[in-house]
PLY file of the C-alpha trace (Angstrom):
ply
format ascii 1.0
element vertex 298
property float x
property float y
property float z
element edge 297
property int vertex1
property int vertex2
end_header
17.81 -24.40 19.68
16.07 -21.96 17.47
12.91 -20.17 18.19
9.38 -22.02 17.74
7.40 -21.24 14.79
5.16 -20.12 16.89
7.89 -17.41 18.36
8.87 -16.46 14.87
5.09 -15.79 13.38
4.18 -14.15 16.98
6.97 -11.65 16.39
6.34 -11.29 12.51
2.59 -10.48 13.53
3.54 -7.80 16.25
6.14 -6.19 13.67
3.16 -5.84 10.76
0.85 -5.30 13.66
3.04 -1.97 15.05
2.02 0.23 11.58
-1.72 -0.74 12.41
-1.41 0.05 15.88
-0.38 3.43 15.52
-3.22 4.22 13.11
-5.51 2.82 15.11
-4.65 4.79 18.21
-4.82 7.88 15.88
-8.42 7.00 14.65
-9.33 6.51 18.74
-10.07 2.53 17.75
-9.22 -0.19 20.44
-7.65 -3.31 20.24
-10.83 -5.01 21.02
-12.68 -3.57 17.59
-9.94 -5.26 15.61
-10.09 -8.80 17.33
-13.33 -9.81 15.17
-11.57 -8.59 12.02
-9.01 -11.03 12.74
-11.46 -14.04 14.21
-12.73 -13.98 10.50
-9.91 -13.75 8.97
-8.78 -17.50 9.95
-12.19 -18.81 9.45
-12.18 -17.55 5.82
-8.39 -18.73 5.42
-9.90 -22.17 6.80
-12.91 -22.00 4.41
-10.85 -20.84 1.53
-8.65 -23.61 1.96
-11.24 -26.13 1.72
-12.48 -24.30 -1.27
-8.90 -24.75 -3.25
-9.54 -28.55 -2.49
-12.79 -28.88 -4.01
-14.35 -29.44 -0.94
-17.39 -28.43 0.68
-16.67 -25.56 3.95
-15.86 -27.38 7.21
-18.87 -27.68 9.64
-18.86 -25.36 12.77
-17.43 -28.04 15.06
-14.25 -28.68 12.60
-13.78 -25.12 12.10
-13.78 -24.44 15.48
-11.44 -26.77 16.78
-9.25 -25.67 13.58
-8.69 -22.21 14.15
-8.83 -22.21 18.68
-12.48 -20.63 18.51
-15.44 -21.83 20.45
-18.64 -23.49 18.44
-20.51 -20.75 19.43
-18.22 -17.58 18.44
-17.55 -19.37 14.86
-21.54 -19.07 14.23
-21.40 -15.28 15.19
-18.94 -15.19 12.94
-20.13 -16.49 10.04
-23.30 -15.03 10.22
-22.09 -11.54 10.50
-20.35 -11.51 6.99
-19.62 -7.79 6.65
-16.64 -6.01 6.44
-14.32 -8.51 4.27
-11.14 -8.18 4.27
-10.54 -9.45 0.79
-13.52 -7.30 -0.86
-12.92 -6.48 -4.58
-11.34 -3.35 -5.41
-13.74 -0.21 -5.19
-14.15 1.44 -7.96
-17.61 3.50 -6.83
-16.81 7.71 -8.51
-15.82 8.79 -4.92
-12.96 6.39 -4.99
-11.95 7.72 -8.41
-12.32 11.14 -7.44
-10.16 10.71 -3.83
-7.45 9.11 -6.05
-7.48 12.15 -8.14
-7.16 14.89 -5.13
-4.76 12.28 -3.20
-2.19 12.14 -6.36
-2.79 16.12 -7.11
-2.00 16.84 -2.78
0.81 14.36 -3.20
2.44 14.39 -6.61
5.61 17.08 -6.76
5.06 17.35 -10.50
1.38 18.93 -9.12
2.71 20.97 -6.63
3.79 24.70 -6.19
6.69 25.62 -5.05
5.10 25.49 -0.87
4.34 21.62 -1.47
1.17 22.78 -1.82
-1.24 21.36 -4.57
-0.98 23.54 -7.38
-3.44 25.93 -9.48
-3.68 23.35 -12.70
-4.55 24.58 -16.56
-7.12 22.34 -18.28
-4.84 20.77 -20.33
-1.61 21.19 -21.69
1.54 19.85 -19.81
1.23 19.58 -16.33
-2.28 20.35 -16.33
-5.97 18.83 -14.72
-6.06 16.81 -18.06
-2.66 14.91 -17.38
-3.67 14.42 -13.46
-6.36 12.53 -14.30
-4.81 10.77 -16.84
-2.33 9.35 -14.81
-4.71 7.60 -12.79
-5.71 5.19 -15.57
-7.95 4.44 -18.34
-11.39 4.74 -16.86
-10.71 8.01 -15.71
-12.69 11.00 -18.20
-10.49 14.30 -16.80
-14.47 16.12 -18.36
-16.38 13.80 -15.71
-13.81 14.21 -12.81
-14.09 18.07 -13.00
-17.60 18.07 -12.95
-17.70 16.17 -9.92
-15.45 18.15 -8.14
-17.04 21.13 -9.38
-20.31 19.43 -8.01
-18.94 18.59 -4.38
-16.69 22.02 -4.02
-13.82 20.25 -4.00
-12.08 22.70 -6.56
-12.94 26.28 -7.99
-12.43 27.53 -11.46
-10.68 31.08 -10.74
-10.21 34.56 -12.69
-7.92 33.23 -15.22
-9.85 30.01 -15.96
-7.50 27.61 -14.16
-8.29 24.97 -11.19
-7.60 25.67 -7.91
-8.27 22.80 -5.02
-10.73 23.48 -2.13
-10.40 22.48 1.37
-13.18 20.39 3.29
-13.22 18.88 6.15
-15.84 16.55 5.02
-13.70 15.48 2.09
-10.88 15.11 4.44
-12.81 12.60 6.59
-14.01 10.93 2.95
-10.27 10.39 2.08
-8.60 9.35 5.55
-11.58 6.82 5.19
-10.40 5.56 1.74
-7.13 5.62 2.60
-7.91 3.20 5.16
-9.69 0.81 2.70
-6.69 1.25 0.64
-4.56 -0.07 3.33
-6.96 -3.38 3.45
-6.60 -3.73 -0.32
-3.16 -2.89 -1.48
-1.76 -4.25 2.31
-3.27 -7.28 1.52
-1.95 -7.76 -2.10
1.43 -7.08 -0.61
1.15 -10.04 2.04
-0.53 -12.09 -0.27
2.96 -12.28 -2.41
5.13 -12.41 0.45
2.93 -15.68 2.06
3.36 -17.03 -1.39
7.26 -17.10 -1.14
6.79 -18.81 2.40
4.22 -21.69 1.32
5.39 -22.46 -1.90
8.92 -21.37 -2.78
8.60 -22.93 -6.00
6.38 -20.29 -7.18
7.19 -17.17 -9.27
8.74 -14.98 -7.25
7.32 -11.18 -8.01
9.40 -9.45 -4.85
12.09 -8.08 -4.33
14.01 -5.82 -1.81
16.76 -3.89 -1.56
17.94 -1.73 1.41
20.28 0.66 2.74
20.45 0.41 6.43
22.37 3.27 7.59
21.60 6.66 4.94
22.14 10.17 5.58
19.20 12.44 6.21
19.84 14.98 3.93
20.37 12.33 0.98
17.10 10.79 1.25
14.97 13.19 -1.01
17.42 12.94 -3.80
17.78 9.14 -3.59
13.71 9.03 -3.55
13.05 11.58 -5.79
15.22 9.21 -8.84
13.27 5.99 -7.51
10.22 7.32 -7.97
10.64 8.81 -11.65
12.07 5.53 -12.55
9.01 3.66 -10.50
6.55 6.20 -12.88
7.91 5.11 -16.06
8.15 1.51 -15.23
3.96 1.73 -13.61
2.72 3.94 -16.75
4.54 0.99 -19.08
2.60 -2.30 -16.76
-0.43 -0.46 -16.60
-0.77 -0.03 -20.82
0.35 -3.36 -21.07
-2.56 -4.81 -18.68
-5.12 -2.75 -20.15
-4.55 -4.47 -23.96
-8.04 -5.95 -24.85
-5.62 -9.54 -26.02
-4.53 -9.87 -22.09
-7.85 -8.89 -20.60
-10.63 -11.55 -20.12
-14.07 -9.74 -21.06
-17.13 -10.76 -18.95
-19.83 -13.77 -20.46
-22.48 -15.14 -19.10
-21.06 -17.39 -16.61
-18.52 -16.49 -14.10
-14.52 -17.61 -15.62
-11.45 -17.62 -13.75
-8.74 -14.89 -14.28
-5.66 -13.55 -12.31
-5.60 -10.38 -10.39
-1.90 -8.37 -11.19
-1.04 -5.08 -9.03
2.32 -3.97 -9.08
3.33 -1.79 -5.98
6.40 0.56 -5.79
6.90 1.36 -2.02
10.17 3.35 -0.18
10.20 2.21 3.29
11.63 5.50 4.88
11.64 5.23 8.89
14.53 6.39 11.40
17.23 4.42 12.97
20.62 4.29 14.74
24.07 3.70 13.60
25.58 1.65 16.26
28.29 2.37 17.99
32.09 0.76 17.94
32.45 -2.16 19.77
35.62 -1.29 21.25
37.06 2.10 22.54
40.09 1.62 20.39
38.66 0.34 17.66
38.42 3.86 15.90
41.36 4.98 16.87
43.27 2.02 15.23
41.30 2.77 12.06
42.06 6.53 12.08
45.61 5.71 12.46
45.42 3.47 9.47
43.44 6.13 6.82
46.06 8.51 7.71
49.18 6.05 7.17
46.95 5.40 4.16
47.24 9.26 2.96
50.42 9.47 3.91
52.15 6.89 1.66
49.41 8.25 -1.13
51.09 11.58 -0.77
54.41 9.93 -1.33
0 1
1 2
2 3
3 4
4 5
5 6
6 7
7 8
8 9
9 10
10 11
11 12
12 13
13 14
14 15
15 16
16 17
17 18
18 19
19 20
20 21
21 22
22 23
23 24
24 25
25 26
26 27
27 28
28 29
29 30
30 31
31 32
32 33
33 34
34 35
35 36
36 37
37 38
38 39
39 40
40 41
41 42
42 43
43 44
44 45
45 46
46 47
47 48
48 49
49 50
50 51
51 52
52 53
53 54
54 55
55 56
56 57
57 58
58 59
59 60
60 61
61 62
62 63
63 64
64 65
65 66
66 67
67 68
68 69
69 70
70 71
71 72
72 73
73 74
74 75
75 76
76 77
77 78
78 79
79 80
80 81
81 82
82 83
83 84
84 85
85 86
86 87
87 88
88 89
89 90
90 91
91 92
92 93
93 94
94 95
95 96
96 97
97 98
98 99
99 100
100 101
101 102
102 103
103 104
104 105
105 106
106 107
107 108
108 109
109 110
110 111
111 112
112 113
113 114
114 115
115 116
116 117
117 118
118 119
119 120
120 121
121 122
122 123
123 124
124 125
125 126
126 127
127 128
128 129
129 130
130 131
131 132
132 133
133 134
134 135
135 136
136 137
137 138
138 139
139 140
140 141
141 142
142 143
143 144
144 145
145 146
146 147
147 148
148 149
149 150
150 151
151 152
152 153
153 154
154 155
155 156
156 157
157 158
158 159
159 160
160 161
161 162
162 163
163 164
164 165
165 166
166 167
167 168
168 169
169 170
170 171
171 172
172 173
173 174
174 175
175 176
176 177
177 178
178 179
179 180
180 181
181 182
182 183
183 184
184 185
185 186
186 187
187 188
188 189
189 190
190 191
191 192
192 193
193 194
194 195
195 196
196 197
197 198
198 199
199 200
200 201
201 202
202 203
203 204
204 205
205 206
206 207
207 208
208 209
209 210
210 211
211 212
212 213
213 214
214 215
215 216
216 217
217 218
218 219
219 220
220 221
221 222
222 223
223 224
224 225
225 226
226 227
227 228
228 229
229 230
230 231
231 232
232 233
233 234
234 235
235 236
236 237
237 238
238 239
239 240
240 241
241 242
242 243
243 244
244 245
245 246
246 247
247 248
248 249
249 250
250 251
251 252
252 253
253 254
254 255
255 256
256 257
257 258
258 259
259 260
260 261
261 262
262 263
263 264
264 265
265 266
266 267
267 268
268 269
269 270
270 271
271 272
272 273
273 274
274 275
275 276
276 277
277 278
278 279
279 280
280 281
281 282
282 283
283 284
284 285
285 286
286 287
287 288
288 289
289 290
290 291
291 292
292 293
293 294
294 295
295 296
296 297
């Protein structure tokens, strides 16, 4: 017989559970600071559910016995409401300006020829302007350089052009976004790939392909043509979402829309090519490619 469903999600969990792991043991958090994250996280999948249904949320005792919590912990629970998992997106000016410094750090078309981030002309080509452009609509590349101006996060040099600062501060500022990041976009991600599980039916917006066994050294040129394809394809879904005919504009009273994020990711992470199974297994296949070459050459 085949493994429990139980078995199977417990071993899903600890594989999407490893990534998390090793950030938190680099951020000095235990395990026990994440078990109330998680706690809530059933209680609102419990609550949400109920929500779907038209249906008012479960009483304590029902939500308890539900999810394997006692009476007591679900009211701590509930009454502690902070840190959501599924919080809208933040869009406060720090966020803006972190994703502006994280895309000019990690962007080759904004690096020198180090990997470091470049010194950027105000506009033109390849300059501060097109940075912040990149980042989407609501960014004003006039109001981003003041702010960095304001916070020292860049210097305008000799020759007029922008140059980014280092701060440790601003360091901590984006390690902690990134983190949030990882709630949001992380989330989005699962959120699709539950979808295909509970209701195969559905659209499906994934898909995967992979190469399992790819030589080091032809990694950077494989990735390198992904992502210029991936920056076309993002520039062309983010125009199209931001058409006033596809986007519903606020009233006075709250209306339903969809959420759409499109995410381009390269899984790149080491492995082994297995060995032949039997001792005389490559032998027997040498001897064949050069029979092969042989009768070619004839």
């Amino acid at each position: 017989m085949g493994d429990s469903i139980v078995d199977v999600f417990c071993k899903a969990a600890e594989e999407l559970f490893g990534p998390l792991a090793v950030l938190a043991m680099s951020e000095q958090i235990p395990v026990g600071a994440l078990i109330p994250a998680l706690e809530k996280a059933f209680i609102r999948a419990v609550e949400k559910e109920a929500a779907e249904h038209g249906q008012a949320a479960p009483a304590t005792s029902a939500l308890a016995a539900r999810v394997g919590l006692t009476r007591k912990r679900v009211s701590q629970l509930r009454q502690d409401q902070s840190g959501s998992l599924l919080s809208a997106p933040n869009r406060s000016p720090l966020f803006l300006i972190l994703r502006v410094l994280e895309s000019w750090r990690r962007d080759p078309d904004f690096q020198d020829e180090q990997g470091e981030p470049a010194i950027l002309p105000h506009r033109g080509p390849m300059s501060f302007t097109e940075l912040v452009r990149g980042q989407g609509a609501m960014m004003r590349p006039g109001a981003v350089l003041k702010e960095l101006l304001r916070i020292k996060a860049v210097r305008i040099n000799d020759e007029g052009r922008l140059e980014m600062l280092n701060r440790a501060d601003l360091d901590a500022d984006r390690r902690r976004q990134g983190i949030r990041d990882l709630g949001e976009f992380g989330s989005e991600c699962l959120y699709t790939l539950v979808c295909r599980i509970m209701n195969p039916s559905a659209p499906n917006h994934y898909r995967r392909v992979v190469g399992l066994y790819i030589d080091k050294e032809a990694v950077p040129r494989l990735t390198d043509a992904a992502f210029g394809n991936a920056g076309v394809w993002a520039n062309g879904f983010q125009e199209a979402m931001s058409e006033r005919r596809v986007t519903v504009k606020p009233q006075a009273v709250a209306q339903k829309a969809r959420q759409l994020s499109g995410h381009f990711i390269i899984s790149d992470r080491p492995t082994t090519v297995p060995p032949i199974h039997h001792p005389t297994q490559g032998h027997r296949i040498t001897e064949r490619v050069k029979r092969g070459k042989k009768r070619g050459a004839e």
